[in-house]
PATORVO-323791 format. One record per residue (C-alpha): residue in one letter; x, y, z. Coordinates in steps of 0.05 Angstrom, whole numbers, padded with zeros to 5 digits. Example, Ala and Ser with C-alpha at 12.3 -4.5 7.8 and 13.67 -1.06 7.14 Angstrom:
residues 2
<r><code>A</code><x>00246</x><y>-00090</y><z>00156</z></r>
<r><code>S</code><x>00273</x><y>-00021</y><z>00143</z></r>
end
This chain:
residues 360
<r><code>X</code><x>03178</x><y>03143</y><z>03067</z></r>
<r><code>X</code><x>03165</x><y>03099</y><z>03004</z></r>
<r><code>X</code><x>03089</x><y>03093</y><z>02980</z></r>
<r><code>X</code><x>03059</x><y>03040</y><z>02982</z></r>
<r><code>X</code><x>03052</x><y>02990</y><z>02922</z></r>
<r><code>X</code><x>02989</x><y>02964</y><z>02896</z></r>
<r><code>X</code><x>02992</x><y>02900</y><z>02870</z></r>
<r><code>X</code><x>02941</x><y>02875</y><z>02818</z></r>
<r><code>X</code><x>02923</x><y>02813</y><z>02800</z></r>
<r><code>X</code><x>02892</x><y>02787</y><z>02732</z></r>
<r><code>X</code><x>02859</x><y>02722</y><z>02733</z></r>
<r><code>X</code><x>02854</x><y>02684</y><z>02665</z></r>
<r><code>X</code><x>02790</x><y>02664</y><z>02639</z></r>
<r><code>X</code><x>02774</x><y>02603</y><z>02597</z></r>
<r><code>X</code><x>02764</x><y>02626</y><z>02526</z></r>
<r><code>X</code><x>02696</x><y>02604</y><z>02503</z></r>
<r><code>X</code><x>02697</x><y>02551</y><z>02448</z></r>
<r><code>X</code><x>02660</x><y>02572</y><z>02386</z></r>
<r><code>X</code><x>02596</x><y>02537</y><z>02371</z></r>
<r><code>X</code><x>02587</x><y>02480</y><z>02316</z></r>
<r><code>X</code><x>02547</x><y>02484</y><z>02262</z></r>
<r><code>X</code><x>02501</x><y>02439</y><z>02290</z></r>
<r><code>X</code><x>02500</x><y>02483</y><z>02353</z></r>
<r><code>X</code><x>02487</x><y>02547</y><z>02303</z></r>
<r><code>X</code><x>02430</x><y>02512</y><z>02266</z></r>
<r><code>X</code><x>02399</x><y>02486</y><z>02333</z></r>
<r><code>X</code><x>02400</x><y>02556</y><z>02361</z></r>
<r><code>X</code><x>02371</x><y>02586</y><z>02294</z></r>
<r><code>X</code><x>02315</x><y>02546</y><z>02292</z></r>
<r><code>X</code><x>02297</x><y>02556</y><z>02372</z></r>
<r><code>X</code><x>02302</x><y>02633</y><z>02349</z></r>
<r><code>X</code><x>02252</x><y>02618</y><z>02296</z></r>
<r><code>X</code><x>02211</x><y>02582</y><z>02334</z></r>
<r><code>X</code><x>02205</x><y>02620</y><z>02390</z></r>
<r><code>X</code><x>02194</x><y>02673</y><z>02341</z></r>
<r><code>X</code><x>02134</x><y>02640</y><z>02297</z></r>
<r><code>X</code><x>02111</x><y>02583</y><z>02352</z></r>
<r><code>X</code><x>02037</x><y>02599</y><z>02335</z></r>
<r><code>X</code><x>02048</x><y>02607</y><z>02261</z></r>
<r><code>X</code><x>02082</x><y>02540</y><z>02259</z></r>
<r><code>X</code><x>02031</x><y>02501</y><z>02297</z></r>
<r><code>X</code><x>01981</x><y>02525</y><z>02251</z></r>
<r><code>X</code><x>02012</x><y>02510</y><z>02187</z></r>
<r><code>X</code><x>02029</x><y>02434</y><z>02208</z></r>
<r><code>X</code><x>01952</x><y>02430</y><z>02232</z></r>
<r><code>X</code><x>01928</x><y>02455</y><z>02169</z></r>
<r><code>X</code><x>01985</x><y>02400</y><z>02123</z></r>
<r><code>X</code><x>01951</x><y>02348</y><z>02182</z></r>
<r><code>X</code><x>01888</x><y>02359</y><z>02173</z></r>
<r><code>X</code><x>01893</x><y>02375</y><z>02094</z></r>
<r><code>X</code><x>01929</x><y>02295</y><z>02100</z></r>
<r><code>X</code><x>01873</x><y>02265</y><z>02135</z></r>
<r><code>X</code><x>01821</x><y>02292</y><z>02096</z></r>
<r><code>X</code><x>01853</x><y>02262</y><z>02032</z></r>
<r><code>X</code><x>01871</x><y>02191</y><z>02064</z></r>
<r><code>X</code><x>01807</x><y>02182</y><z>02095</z></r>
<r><code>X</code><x>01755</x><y>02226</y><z>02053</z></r>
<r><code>X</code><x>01775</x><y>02243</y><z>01980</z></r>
<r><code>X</code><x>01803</x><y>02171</y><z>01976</z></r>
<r><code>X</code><x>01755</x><y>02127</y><z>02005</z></r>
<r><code>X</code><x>01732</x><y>02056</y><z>01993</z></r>
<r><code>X</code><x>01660</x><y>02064</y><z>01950</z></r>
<r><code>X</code><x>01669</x><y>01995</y><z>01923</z></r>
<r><code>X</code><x>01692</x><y>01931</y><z>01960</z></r>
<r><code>X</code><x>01657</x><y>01879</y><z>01925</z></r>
<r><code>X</code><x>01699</x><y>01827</y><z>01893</z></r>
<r><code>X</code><x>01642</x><y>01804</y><z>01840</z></r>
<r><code>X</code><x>01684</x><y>01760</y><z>01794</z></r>
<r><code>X</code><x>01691</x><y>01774</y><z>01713</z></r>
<r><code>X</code><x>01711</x><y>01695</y><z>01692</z></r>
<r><code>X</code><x>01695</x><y>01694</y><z>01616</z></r>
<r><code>X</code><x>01693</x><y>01762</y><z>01605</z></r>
<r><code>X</code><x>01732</x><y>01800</y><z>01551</z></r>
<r><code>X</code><x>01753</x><y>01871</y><z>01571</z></r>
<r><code>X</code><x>01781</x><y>01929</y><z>01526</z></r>
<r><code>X</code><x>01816</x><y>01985</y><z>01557</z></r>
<r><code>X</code><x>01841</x><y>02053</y><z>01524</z></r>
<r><code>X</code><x>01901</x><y>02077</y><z>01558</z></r>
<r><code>X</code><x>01897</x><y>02018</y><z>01598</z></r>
<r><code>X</code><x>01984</x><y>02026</y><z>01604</z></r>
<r><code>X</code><x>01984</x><y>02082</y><z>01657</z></r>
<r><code>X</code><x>01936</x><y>02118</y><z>01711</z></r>
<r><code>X</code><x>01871</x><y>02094</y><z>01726</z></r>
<r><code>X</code><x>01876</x><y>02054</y><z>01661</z></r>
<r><code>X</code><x>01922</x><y>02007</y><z>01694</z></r>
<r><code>X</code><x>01880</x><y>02009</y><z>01749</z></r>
<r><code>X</code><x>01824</x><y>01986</y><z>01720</z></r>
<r><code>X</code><x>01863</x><y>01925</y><z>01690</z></r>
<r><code>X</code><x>01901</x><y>01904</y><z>01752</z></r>
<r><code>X</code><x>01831</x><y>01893</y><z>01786</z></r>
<r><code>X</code><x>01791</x><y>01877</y><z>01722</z></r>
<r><code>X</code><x>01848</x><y>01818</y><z>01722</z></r>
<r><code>X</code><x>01844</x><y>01796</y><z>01792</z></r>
<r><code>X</code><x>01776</x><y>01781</y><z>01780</z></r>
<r><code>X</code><x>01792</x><y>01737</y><z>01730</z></r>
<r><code>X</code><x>01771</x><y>01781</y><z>01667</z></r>
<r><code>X</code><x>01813</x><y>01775</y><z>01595</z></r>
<r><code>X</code><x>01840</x><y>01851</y><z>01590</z></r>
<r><code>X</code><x>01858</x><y>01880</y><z>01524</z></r>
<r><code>X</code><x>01896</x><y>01941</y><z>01524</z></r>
<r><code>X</code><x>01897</x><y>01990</y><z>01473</z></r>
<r><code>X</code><x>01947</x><y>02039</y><z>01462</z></r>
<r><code>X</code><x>02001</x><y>02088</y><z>01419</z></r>
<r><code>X</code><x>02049</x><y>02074</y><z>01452</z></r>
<r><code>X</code><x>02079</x><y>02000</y><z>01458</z></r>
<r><code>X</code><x>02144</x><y>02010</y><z>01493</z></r>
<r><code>X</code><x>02104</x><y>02039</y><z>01539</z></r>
<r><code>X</code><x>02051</x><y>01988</y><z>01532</z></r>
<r><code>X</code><x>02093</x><y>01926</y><z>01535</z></r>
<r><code>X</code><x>02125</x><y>01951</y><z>01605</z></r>
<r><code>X</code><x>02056</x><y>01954</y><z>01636</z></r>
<r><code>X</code><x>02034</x><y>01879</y><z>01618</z></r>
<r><code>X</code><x>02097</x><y>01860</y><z>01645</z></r>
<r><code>X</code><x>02089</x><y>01902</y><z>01708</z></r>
<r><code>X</code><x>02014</x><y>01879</y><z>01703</z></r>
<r><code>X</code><x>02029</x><y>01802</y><z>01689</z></r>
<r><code>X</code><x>02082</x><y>01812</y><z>01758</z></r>
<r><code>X</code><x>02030</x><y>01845</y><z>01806</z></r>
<r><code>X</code><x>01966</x><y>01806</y><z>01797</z></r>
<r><code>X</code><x>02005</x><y>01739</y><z>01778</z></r>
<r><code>X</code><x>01954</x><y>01729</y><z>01719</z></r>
<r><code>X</code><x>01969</x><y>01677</y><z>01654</z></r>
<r><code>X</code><x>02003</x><y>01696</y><z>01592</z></r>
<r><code>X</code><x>01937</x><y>01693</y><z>01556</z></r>
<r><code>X</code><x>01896</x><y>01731</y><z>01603</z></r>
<r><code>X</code><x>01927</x><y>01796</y><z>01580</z></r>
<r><code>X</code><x>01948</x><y>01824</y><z>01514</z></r>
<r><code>X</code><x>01967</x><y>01888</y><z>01477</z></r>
<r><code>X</code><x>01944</x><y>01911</y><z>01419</z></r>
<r><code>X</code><x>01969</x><y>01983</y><z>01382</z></r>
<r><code>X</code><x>01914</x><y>02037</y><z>01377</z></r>
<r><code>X</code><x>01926</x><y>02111</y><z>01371</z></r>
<r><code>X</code><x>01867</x><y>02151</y><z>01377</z></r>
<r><code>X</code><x>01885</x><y>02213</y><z>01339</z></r>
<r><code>X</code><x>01896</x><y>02170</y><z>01272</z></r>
<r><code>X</code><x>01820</x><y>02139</y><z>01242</z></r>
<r><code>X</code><x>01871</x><y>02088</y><z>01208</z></r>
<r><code>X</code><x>01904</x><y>02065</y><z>01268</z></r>
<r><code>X</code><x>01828</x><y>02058</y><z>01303</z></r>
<r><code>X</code><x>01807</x><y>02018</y><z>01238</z></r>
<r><code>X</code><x>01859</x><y>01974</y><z>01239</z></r>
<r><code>X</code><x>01854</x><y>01956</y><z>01304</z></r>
<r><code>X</code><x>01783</x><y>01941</y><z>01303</z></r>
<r><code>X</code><x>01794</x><y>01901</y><z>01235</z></r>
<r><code>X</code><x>01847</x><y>01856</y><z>01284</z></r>
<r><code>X</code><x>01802</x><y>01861</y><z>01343</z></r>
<r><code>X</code><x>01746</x><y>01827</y><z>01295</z></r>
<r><code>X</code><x>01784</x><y>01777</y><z>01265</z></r>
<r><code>X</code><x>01825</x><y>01753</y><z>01320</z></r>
<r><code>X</code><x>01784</x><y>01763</y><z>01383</z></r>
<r><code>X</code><x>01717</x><y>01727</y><z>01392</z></r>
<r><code>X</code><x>01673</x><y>01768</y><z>01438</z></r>
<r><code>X</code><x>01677</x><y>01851</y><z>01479</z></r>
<r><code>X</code><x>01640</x><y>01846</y><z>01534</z></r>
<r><code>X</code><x>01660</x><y>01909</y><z>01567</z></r>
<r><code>X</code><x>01687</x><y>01971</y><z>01527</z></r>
<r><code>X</code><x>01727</x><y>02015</y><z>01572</z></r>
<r><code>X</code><x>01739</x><y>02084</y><z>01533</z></r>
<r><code>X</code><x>01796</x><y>02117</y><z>01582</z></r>
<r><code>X</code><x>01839</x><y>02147</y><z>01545</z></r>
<r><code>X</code><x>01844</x><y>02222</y><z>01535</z></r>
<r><code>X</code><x>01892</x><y>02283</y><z>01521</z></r>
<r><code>X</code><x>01880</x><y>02346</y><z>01573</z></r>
<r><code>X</code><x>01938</x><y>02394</y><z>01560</z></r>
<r><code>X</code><x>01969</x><y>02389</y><z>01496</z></r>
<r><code>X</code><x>01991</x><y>02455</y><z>01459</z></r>
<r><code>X</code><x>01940</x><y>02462</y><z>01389</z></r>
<r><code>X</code><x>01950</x><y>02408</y><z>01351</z></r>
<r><code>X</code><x>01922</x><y>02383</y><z>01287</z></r>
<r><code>X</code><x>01911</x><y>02311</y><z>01269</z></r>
<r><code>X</code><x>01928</x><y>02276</y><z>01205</z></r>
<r><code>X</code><x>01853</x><y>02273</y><z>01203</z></r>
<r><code>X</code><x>01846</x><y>02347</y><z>01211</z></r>
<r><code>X</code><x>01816</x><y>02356</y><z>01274</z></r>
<r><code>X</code><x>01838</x><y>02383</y><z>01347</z></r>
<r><code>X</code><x>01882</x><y>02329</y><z>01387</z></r>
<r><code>X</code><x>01846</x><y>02336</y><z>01448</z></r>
<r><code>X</code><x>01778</x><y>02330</y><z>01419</z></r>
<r><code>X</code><x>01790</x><y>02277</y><z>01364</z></r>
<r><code>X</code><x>01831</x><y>02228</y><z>01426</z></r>
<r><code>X</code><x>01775</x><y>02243</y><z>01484</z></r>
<r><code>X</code><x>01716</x><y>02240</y><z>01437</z></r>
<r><code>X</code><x>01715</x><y>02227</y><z>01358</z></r>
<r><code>X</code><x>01761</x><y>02169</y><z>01367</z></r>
<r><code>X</code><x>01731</x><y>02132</y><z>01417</z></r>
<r><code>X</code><x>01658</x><y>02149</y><z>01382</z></r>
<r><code>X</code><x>01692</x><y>02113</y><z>01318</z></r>
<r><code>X</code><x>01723</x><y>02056</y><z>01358</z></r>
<r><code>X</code><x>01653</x><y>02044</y><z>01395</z></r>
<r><code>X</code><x>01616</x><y>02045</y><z>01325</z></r>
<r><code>X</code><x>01663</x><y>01990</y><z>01301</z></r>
<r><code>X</code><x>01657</x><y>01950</y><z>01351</z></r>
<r><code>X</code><x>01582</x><y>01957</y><z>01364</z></r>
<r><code>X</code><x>01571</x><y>01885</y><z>01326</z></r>
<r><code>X</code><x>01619</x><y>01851</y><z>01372</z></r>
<r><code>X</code><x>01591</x><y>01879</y><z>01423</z></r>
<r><code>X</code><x>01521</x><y>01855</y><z>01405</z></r>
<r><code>X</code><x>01543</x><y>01784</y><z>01399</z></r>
<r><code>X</code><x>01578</x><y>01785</y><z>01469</z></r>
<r><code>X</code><x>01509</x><y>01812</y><z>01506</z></r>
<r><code>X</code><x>01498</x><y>01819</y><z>01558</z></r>
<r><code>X</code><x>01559</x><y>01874</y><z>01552</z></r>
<r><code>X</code><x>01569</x><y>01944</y><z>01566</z></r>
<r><code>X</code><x>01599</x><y>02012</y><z>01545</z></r>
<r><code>X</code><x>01636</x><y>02063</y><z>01594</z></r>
<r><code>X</code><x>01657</x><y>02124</y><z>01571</z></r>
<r><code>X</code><x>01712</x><y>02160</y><z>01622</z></r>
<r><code>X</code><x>01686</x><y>02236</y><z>01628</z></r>
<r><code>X</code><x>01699</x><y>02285</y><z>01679</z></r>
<r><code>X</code><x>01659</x><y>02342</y><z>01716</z></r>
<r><code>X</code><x>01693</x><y>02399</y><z>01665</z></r>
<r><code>X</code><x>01625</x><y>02379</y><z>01617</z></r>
<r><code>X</code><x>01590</x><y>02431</y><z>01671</z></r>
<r><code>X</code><x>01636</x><y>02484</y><z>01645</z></r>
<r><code>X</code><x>01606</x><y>02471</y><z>01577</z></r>
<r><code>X</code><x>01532</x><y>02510</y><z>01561</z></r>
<r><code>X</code><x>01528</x><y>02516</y><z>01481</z></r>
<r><code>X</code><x>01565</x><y>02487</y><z>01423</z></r>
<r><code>X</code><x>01592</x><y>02536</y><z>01364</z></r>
<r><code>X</code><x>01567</x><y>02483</y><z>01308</z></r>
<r><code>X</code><x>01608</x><y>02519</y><z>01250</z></r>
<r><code>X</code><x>01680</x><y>02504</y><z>01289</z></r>
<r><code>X</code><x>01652</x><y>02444</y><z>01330</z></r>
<r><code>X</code><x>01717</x><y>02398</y><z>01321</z></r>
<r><code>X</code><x>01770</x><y>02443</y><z>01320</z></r>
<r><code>X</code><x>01756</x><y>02494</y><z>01369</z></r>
<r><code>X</code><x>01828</x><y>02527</y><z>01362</z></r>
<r><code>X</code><x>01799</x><y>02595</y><z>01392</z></r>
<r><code>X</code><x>01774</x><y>02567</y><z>01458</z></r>
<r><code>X</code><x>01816</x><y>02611</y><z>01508</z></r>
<r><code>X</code><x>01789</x><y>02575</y><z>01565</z></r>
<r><code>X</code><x>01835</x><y>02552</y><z>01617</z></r>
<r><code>X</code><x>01806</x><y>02479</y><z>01611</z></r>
<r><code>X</code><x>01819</x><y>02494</y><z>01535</z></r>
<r><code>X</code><x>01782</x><y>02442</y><z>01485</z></r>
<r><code>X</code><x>01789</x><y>02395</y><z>01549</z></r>
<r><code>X</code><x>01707</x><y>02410</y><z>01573</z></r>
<r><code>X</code><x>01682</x><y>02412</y><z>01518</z></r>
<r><code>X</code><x>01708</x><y>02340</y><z>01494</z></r>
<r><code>X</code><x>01672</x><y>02317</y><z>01550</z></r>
<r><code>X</code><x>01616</x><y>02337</y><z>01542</z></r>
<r><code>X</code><x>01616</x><y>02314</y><z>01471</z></r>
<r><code>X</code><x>01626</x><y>02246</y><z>01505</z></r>
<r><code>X</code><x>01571</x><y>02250</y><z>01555</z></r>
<r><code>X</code><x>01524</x><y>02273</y><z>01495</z></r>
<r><code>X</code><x>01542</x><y>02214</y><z>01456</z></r>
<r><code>X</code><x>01533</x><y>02169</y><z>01514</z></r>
<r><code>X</code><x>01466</x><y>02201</y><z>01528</z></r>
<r><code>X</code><x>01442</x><y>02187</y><z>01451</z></r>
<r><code>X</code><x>01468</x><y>02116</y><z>01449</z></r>
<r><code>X</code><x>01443</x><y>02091</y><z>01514</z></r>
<r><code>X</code><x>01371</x><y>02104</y><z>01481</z></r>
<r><code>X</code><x>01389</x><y>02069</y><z>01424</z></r>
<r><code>X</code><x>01416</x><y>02009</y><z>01453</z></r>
<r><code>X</code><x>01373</x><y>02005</y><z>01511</z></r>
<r><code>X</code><x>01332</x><y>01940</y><z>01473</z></r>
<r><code>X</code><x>01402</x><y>01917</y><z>01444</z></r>
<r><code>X</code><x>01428</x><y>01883</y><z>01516</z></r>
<r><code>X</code><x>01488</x><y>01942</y><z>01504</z></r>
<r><code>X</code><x>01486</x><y>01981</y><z>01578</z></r>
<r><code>X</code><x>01523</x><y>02042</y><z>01559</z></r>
<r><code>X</code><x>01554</x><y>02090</y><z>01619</z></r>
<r><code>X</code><x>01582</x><y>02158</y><z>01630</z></r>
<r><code>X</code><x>01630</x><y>02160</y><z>01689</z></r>
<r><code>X</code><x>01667</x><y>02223</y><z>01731</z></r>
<r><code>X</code><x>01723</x><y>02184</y><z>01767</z></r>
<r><code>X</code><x>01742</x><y>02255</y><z>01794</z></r>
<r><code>X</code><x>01797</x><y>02291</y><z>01797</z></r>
<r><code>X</code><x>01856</x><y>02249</y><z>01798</z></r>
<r><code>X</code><x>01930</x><y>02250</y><z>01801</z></r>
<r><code>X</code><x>01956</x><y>02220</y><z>01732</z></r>
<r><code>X</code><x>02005</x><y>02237</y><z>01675</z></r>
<r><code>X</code><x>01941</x><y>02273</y><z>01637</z></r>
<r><code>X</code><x>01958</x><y>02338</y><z>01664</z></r>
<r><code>X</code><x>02027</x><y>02331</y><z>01648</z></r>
<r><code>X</code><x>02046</x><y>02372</y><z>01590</z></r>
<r><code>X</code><x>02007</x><y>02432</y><z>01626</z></r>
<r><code>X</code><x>02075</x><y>02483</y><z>01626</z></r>
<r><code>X</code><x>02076</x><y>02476</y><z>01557</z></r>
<r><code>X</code><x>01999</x><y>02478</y><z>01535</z></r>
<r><code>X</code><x>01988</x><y>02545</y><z>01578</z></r>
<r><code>X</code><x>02055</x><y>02584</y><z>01575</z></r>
<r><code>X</code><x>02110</x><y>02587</y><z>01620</z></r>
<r><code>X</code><x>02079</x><y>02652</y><z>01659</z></r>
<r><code>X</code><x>02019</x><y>02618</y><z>01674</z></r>
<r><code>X</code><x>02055</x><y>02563</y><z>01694</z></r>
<r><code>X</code><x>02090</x><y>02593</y><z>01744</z></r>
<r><code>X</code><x>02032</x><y>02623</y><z>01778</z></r>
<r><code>X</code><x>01980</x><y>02558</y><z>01775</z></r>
<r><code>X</code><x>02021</x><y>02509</y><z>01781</z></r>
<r><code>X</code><x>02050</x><y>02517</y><z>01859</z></r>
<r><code>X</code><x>01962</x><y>02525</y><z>01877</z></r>
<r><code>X</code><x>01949</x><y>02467</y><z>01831</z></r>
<r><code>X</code><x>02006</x><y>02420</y><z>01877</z></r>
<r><code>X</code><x>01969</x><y>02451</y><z>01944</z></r>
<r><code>X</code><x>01903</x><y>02431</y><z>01917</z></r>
<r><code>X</code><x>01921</x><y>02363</y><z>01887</z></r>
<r><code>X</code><x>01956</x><y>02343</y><z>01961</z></r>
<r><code>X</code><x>01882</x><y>02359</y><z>01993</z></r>
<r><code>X</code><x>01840</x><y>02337</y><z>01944</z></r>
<r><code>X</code><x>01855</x><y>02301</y><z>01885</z></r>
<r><code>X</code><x>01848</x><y>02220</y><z>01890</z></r>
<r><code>X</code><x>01900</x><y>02170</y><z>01872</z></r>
<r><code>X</code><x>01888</x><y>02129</y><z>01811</z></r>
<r><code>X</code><x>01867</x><y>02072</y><z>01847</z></r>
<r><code>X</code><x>01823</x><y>02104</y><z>01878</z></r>
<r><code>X</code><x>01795</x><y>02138</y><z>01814</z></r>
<r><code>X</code><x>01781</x><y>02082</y><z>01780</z></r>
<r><code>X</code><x>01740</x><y>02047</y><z>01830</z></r>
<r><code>X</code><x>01679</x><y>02081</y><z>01795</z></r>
<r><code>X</code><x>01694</x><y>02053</y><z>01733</z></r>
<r><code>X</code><x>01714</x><y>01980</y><z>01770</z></r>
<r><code>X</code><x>01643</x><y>01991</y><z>01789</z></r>
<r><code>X</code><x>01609</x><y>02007</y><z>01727</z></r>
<r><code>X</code><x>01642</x><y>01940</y><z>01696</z></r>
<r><code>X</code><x>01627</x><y>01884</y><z>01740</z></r>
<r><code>X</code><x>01569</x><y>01906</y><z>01778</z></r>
<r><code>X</code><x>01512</x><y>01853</y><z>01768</z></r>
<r><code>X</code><x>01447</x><y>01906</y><z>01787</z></r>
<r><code>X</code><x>01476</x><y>01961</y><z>01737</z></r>
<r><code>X</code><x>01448</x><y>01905</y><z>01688</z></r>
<r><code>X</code><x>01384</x><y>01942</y><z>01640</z></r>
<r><code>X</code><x>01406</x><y>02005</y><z>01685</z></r>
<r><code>X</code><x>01372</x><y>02075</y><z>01659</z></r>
<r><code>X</code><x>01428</x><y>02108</y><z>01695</z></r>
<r><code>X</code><x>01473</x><y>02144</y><z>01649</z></r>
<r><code>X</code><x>01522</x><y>02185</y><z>01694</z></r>
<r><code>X</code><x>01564</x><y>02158</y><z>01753</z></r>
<r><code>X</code><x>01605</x><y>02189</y><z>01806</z></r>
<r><code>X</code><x>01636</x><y>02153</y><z>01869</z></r>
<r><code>X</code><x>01614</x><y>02095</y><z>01852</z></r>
<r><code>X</code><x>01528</x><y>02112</y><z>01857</z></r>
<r><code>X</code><x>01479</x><y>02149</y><z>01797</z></r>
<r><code>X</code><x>01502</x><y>02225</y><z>01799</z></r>
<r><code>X</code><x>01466</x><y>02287</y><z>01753</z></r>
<r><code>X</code><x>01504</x><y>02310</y><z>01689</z></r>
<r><code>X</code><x>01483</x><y>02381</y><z>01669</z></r>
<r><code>X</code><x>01417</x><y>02394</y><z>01632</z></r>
<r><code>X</code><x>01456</x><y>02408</y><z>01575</z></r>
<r><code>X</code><x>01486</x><y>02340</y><z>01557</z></r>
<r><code>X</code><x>01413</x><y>02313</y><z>01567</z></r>
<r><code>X</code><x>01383</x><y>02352</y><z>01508</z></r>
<r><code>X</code><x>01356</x><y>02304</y><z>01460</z></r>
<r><code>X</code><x>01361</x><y>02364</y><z>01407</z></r>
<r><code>X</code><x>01436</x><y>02370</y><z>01418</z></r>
<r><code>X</code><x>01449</x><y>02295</y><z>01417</z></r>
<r><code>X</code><x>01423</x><y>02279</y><z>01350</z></r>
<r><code>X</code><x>01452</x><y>02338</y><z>01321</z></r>
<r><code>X</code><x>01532</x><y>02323</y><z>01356</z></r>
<r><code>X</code><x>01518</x><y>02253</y><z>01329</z></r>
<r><code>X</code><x>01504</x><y>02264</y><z>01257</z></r>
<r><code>X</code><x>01564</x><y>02313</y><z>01255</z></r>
<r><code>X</code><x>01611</x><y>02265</y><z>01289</z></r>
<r><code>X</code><x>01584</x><y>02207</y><z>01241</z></r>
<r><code>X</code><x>01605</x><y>02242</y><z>01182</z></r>
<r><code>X</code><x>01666</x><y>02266</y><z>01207</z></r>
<r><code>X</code><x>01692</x><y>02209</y><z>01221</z></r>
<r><code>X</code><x>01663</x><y>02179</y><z>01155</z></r>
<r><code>X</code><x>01611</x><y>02131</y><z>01188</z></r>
<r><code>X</code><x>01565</x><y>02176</y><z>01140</z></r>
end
């Protein structure tokens, strides 16, 4: 008797088609957030909340007033980029003449044509004129020019400043950072003090910045050049608070004169001053501070339209007019530091910075 034969049978299955990259990504990132749900909502509510608080806080409206500025004649340092340009664009809507001073024309000459395109202004309600800051030549000159060719200043808007730059010496032997933020602008003011006069009512606004806290004494024997200042904020502070101190001292001097002279802190701000920062504090340090300083600037550092509405408001308000205020912040009277209200220090910073810049 034969045995019997077992038959078996193999069904074939469908082979599985691999997935797509698509279908790989897709699955990753299900993984992932499966994996880190709670992580992930927390991080987009912090970015959402850090966005908000920007938009709707840091960068505010403080000024909405559209008081007009027909007739008046309106210098601007650095008036070619950041809250500079700013400034102009509304100083111009409002009908003002805006002069803009600055080193560099290319540079100069694209922002009057950007400016002439955005506000629609005339040809003659605008003009360019060359002024660097870190030469007392170039600052001469172009107060020599202003004088001859310009008939009245109205407002003097001193905005424009150096924060990171390595050590640098001048022609005129001085610190870059302290002779652009603070002995150029006290030599262009001095020139144009007469003009000034003439045009009165008129008024002086010096662009500082809250790093003047930072500053508590003044070494008098290296007061200008300050090349061993290891300070993160380098020479940076204490140029402001040179300016504030200088403000503070001419304010009482011009008080009688119809001259309303004003400190302002348009706070921190998101413009091209901060720029050269890699190479001012070393790559190292670079790589460290500069990832927190992008966090930071995202949350709380304004645009430059919104950091110059302080200044905007310093210029054209009409009640600001005989004003003891000196220092402004978000567009209302704010508190410098007691230091840069010492009468002592004043008199002494200005008699220095006279003769330095041979006004003595």
């Amino acid at each position: 008797m034969s045995a019997p034969v077992t038959t078996v049978t193999t069904v074939a299955t469908p082979a599985t088609a691999p997935f797509t990259p698509e279908e790989d990504l897709f699955s990753i990132a299900h993984q992932l957030f499966d994996q880190y749900r709670i992580a992930i909502f927390v991080l987009t509510g912090t970015v959402m909340t850090a966005w908000l608080y920007n938009k709707l806080w840091v960068n505010r409206k403080f000024y909405p007033s559209m008081q007009l500025m027909q007739g008046k004649t309106v210098v601007i340092t650095g008036g070619n980029t950041g809250i500079g340009y700013e400034t102009a664009k509304d100083l111009l809507r409002r009908g003002a003449r805006v002069i803009i001073a600055c080193r560099n024309m290319d540079k100069g000459r694209q922002a009057i044509r950007q400016l002439r395109w955005e506000t629609e202004c005339e040809e003659k309600s605008i003009r360019l004129m060359e002024c660097d800051l870190c030469s007392f030549e170039s600052i001469h000159n172009f107060a020599k020019l202003y004088d001859n060719e310009e008939e009245r200043l109205d407002v003097l808007i001193c905005n424009a400043g150096l924060a990171w730059p390595q050590y640098v010496v001048t022609k005129d032997g001085f610190n870059s950072i302290i002779q652009a933020n603070y002995l150029g602008h006290f030599l262009l003011t001095n020139l144009l003090l007469d003009k000034l006069k003439k045009s009165r009512p008129s008024r002086i606004i010096n662009v500082s910045s809250g790093a003047h806290k930072r500053v508590q004494s003044i070494d008098w024997f290296d007061v200008f050049t300050q090349f061993k200042n290891f300070h993160l904020l380098g020479v940076y502070a204490s140029s402001k608070a040179f300016q504030i101190l200088s403000t503070y001292k001419l304010k009482q001097d011009l008080l009688a004169e119809g001259v309303d002279v004003f400190s302002v802190n348009p706070g921190w701000v998101r413009t091209s001053i901060q720029s050269p920062m890699r190479e001012a504090i070393g790559i190292y340090r670079f790589i460290i501070i500069y990832p927190m300083l992008r966090l930071l600037k995202a949350t709380f550092a304004k645009t430059p339209k919104a950091g110059a509405r302080t200044i905007i408001y310093c210029a054209v308000e009409p009640s600001l007019e005989h004003s003891s205020d000196l220092y402004f912040k978000n567009c209302a009277p704010a508190r410098t530091s007691s230091f840069c209200a010492d009468n002592k220090t004043a008199d002494h910073l200005w008699e220095l910075s006279a003769k330095a810049v041979g006004l003595k």
